[in-house]
C-alpha positions in Angstrom: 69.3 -54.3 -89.4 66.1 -53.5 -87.5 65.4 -51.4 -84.7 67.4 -52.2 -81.3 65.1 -54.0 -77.9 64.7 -51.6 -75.3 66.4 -52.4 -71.5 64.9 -54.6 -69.2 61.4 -55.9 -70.0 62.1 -54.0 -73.2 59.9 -53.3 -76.2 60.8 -54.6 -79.6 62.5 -53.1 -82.2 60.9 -51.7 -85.3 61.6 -54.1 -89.2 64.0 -53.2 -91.8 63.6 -53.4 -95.2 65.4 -52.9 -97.9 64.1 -51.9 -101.5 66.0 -52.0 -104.6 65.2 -51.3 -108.5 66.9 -50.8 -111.4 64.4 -48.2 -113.2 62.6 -45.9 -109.6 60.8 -46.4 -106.8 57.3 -44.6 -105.7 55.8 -44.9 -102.5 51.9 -43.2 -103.2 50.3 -40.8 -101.2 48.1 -43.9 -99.8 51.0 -46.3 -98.8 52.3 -46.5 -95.1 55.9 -47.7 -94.1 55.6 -48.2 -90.6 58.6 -49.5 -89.0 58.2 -48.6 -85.1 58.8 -49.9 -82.1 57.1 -51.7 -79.4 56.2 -50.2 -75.9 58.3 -51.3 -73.0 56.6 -53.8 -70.5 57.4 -54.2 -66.4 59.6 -50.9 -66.8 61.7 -51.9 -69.8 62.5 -49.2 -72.6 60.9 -48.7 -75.4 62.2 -50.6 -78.6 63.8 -48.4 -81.2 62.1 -47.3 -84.8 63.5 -50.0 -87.6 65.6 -49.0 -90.5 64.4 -48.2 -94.7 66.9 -48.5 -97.3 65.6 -47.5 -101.0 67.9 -47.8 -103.8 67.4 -46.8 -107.0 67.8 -44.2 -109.9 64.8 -42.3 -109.1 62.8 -42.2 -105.7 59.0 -40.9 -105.0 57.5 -40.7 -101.7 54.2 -38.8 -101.0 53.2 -41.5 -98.5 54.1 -41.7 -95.1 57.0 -43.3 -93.8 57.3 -43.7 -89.9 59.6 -45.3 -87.7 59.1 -43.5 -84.3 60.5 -45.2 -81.0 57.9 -46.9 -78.7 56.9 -45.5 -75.0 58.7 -46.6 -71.8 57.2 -48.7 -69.0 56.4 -48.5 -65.7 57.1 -50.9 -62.8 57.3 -51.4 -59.4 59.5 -54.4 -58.2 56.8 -55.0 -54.8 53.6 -54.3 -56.5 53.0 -56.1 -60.1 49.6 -54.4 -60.4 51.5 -50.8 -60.5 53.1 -52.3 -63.7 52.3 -50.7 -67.3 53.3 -51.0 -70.7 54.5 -48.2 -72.8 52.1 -47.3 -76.1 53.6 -48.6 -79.5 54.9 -46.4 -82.0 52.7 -44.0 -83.6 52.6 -43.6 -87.4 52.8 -39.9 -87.3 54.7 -37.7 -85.6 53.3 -37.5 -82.1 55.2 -39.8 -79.9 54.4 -42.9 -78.5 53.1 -42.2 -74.8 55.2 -43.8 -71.6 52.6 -45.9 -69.8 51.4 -44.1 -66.9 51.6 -45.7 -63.3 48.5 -46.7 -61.3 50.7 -46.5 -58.5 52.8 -43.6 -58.6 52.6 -40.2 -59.8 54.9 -41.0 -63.1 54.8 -42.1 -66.1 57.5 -43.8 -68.9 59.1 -41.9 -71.1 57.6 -40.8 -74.6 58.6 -42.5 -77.8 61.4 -40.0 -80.5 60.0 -38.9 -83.7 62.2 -37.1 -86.0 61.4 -33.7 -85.0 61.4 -34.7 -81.1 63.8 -36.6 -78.9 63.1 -39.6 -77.0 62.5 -38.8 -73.2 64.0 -40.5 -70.1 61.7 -42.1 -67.3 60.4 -40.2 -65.3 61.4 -42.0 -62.3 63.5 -44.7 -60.7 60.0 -46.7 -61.0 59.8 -46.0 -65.0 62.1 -46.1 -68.1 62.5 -43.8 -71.1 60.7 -44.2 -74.7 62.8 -45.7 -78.0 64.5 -44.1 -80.2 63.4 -43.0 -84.0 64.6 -44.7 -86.3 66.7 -44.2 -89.7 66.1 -44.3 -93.6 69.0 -44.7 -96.2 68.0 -43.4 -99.3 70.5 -43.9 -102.7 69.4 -42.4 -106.1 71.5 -41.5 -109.3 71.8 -37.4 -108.2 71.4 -38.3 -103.9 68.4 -36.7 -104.5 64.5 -37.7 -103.9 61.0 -36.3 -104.9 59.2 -36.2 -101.6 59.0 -36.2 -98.4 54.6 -37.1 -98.4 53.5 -35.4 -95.6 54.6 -37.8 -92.7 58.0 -38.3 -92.6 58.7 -39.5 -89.0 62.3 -41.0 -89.7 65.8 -39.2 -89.7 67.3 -39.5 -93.0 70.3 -40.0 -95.2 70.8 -39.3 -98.9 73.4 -41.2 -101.0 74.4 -41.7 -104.6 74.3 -45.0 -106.1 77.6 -46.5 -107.1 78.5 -47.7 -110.2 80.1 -51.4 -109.7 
Protein backbone atom coordinates (compact mmCIF):
# COMPACT_ATOMS: atom_id res chain seq x y z
CA UNK A 1 0.00 0.00 0.00
CA UNK A 2 1.31 3.39 -1.06
CA UNK A 3 1.55 6.59 0.65
CA UNK A 4 -1.89 8.14 2.04
CA UNK A 5 -3.45 11.74 0.03
CA UNK A 6 -3.11 14.64 2.15
CA UNK A 7 -6.58 16.68 3.40
CA UNK A 8 -8.34 18.91 1.29
CA UNK A 9 -6.77 19.85 -2.01
CA UNK A 10 -4.22 17.23 -0.88
CA UNK A 11 -1.02 16.05 -2.39
CA UNK A 12 -0.59 12.52 -3.52
CA UNK A 13 0.88 9.78 -1.88
CA UNK A 14 4.25 8.33 -2.51
CA UNK A 15 4.38 4.28 -4.72
CA UNK A 16 4.97 1.12 -3.13
CA UNK A 17 6.80 -1.59 -4.25
CA UNK A 18 7.54 -4.70 -3.34
CA UNK A 19 10.82 -6.74 -4.19
CA UNK A 20 11.30 -10.27 -3.68
CA UNK A 21 14.28 -12.90 -4.59
CA UNK A 22 15.13 -16.06 -3.78
CA UNK A 23 19.15 -15.70 -3.70
CA UNK A 24 19.74 -11.30 -2.44
CA UNK A 25 18.96 -8.11 -3.36
CA UNK A 26 21.56 -5.03 -3.96
CA UNK A 27 20.53 -1.68 -4.45
CA UNK A 28 24.16 0.13 -5.78
CA UNK A 29 25.52 3.14 -4.65
CA UNK A 30 24.10 4.85 -8.02
CA UNK A 31 20.38 3.60 -7.71
CA UNK A 32 17.55 5.88 -6.26
CA UNK A 33 14.20 4.63 -4.65
CA UNK A 34 12.24 7.52 -4.44
CA UNK A 35 8.88 6.98 -3.15
CA UNK A 36 7.71 10.61 -1.91
CA UNK A 37 4.90 12.47 -1.84
CA UNK A 38 3.33 15.23 -3.67
CA UNK A 39 2.90 18.94 -2.40
CA UNK A 40 -0.46 20.00 -1.22
CA UNK A 41 -2.40 22.33 -3.57
CA UNK A 42 -5.30 25.18 -2.52
CA UNK A 43 -4.23 24.42 1.22
CA UNK A 44 -4.50 20.64 1.16
CA UNK A 45 -1.76 18.53 3.11
CA UNK A 46 0.95 17.20 1.83
CA UNK A 47 0.75 13.42 0.52
CA UNK A 48 2.58 10.87 2.69
CA UNK A 49 6.04 9.06 1.59
CA UNK A 50 5.09 5.46 -0.12
CA UNK A 51 5.99 2.13 1.31
CA UNK A 52 9.43 -0.51 0.23
CA UNK A 53 9.23 -4.02 1.04
CA UNK A 54 12.48 -6.10 0.13
CA UNK A 55 12.49 -9.75 0.79
CA UNK A 56 15.13 -11.92 0.51
CA UNK A 57 17.98 -13.95 2.08
CA UNK A 58 20.53 -11.26 1.72
CA UNK A 59 19.89 -7.40 1.27
CA UNK A 60 22.56 -4.56 0.02
CA UNK A 61 21.83 -1.05 -0.05
CA UNK A 62 24.47 1.64 -0.59
CA UNK A 63 22.00 3.74 -2.75
CA UNK A 64 19.59 5.96 -1.51
CA UNK A 65 16.21 5.20 -0.62
CA UNK A 66 13.76 8.14 0.13
CA UNK A 67 10.33 8.42 0.88
CA UNK A 68 9.95 11.86 2.57
CA UNK A 69 6.31 13.44 2.97
CA UNK A 70 5.54 16.37 0.49
CA UNK A 71 5.04 20.26 1.74
CA UNK A 72 1.66 21.71 2.83
CA UNK A 73 -0.26 24.36 0.89
CA UNK A 74 -1.45 27.51 1.17
CA UNK A 75 -4.89 29.06 0.47
CA UNK A 76 -7.14 31.65 0.98
CA UNK A 77 -10.90 30.84 0.38
CA UNK A 78 -11.55 34.94 -1.03
CA UNK A 79 -8.38 35.36 -2.85
CA UNK A 80 -7.31 32.35 -5.37
CA UNK A 81 -4.19 34.26 -6.33
CA UNK A 82 -2.95 33.94 -2.44
CA UNK A 83 -3.09 30.15 -3.26
CA UNK A 84 0.31 27.97 -3.34
CA UNK A 85 1.34 24.55 -3.69
CA UNK A 86 3.57 22.81 -1.29
CA UNK A 87 7.17 21.55 -2.83
CA UNK A 88 7.25 17.64 -3.60
CA UNK A 89 9.31 15.41 -1.68
CA UNK A 90 12.87 15.65 -1.65
CA UNK A 91 15.18 12.71 -2.22
CA UNK A 92 17.38 13.50 0.61
CA UNK A 93 16.84 14.30 3.93
CA UNK A 94 15.92 18.02 3.87
CA UNK A 95 12.24 18.32 3.88
CA UNK A 96 9.97 19.25 1.36
CA UNK A 97 9.16 23.14 1.87
CA UNK A 98 5.32 24.31 2.72
CA UNK A 99 4.51 26.76 -0.15
CA UNK A 100 4.75 30.13 1.08
CA UNK A 101 1.76 32.69 0.76
CA UNK A 102 1.87 35.71 -1.51
CA UNK A 103 -0.69 36.89 0.67
CA UNK A 104 -0.06 36.37 4.15
CA UNK A 105 2.88 36.15 6.25
CA UNK A 106 2.75 32.05 6.38
CA UNK A 107 3.72 29.35 4.89
CA UNK A 108 2.53 25.27 4.72
CA UNK A 109 4.01 23.08 6.68
CA UNK A 110 7.42 21.21 5.79
CA UNK A 111 7.45 17.71 4.49
CA UNK A 112 8.84 14.49 7.51
CA UNK A 113 12.01 12.87 6.77
CA UNK A 114 13.16 10.23 8.96
CA UNK A 115 15.19 12.16 11.19
CA UNK A 116 12.53 15.14 11.35
CA UNK A 117 8.85 15.28 11.94
CA UNK A 118 6.33 16.54 9.62
CA UNK A 119 5.17 20.24 10.65
CA UNK A 120 1.64 21.59 11.02
CA UNK A 121 0.47 24.74 9.03
CA UNK A 122 1.39 27.50 10.02
CA UNK A 123 -1.88 29.07 9.96
CA UNK A 124 -5.68 28.68 9.58
CA UNK A 125 -4.81 29.89 5.82
CA UNK A 126 -2.15 26.89 5.41
CA UNK A 127 -1.93 23.09 6.17
CA UNK A 128 0.94 20.85 7.44
CA UNK A 129 3.58 18.79 5.20
CA UNK A 130 3.19 14.60 4.70
CA UNK A 131 4.39 12.29 6.51
CA UNK A 132 7.72 9.92 5.80
CA UNK A 133 7.14 7.09 4.80
CA UNK A 134 8.03 3.20 5.75
CA UNK A 135 10.43 0.35 4.46
CA UNK A 136 9.82 -3.39 5.40
CA UNK A 137 12.90 -5.16 5.07
CA UNK A 138 12.97 -9.39 5.55
CA UNK A 139 16.33 -11.31 5.27
CA UNK A 140 17.38 -14.82 6.56
CA UNK A 141 19.17 -13.22 9.99
CA UNK A 142 16.58 -9.71 10.03
CA UNK A 143 19.60 -8.23 9.21
CA UNK A 144 20.84 -5.92 6.09
CA UNK A 145 24.31 -4.57 4.71
CA UNK A 146 23.66 -0.89 4.41
CA UNK A 147 22.09 1.83 4.91
CA UNK A 148 23.97 4.00 1.53
CA UNK A 149 24.20 7.16 2.67
CA UNK A 150 20.53 8.58 2.18
CA UNK A 151 18.19 6.69 4.01
CA UNK A 152 15.23 9.06 4.36
CA UNK A 153 12.56 6.30 5.33
CA UNK A 154 11.79 4.80 8.89
CA UNK A 155 12.49 1.21 8.90
CA UNK A 156 11.53 -2.26 10.01
CA UNK A 157 13.65 -5.43 10.01
CA UNK A 158 12.09 -8.95 9.83
CA UNK A 159 13.07 -12.50 9.21
CA UNK A 160 11.85 -14.43 6.42
CA UNK A 161 9.58 -17.26 7.20
CA UNK A 162 9.94 -20.56 6.15
CA UNK A 163 6.37 -21.82 4.55
Amino acid sequence: VGGCEGGGFGGGGGGAVQIDSLTSIEASATSLVALGGAGGSYGGAGGSGGTLVLESPIVTIAGTIAANGGGGGTNDLSDSTCATYGHLATNDNIPAPGGTSSCYASSGGAGGTAAIAPEHGHDNHTSGGGSVGRVLIRTADGTFVGPGPIFSVVKTLDTLQKI
